[in-house]
N, C-alpha and C positions, 0 to 999 in steps of 0.2 A: 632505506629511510622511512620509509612506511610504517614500520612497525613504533619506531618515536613516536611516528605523529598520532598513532592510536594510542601510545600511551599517554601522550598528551591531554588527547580530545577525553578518555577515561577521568584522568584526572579532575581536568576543568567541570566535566561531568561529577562527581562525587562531589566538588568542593560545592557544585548549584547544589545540590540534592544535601547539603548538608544546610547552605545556608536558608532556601526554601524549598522545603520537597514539594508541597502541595503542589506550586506551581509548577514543579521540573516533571511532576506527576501527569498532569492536566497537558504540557508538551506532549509529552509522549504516548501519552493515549490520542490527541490531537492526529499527531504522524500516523498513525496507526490505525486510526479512522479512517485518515484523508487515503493511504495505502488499501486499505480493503475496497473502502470506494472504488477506487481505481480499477482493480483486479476487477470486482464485482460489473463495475462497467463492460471492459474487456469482454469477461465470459459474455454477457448478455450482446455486447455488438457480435461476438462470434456465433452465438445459436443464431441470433436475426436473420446473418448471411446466409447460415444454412438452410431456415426455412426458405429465406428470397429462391437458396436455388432448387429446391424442391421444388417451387411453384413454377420457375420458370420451368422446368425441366417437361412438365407435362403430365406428369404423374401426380395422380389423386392420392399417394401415400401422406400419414401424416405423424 
């Protein structure tokens, strides 16, 4: 049943983007910002960790 509901959601989706694209535009660039952010986040809390453990670890590499 999955595959309905995506042709559902397509649909509903083309009848916005017909009725106003600008805005169904501006959604989805929205998503897709707040998505990079996120990732963008992610990596940067993951390098942090790895410097944290380089310092604790005792070694002057950097």
């Amino acid at each position: 049943m999955p595959a309905l509901n995506g042709t559902k959601n397509i649909y509903i989706i083309s009848r916005g983007i017909q009725q106003s694209p600008w805005l169904f535009i501006s959604i989805i660039k929205g998503e897709v910002e707040k998505s990079s952010k996120r990732v963008n986040s992610l990596i940067l809390a993951r390098r942090h960790a790895k410097q944290k453990r380089f310092r604790y670890s005792g070694g002057s590499k950097q």
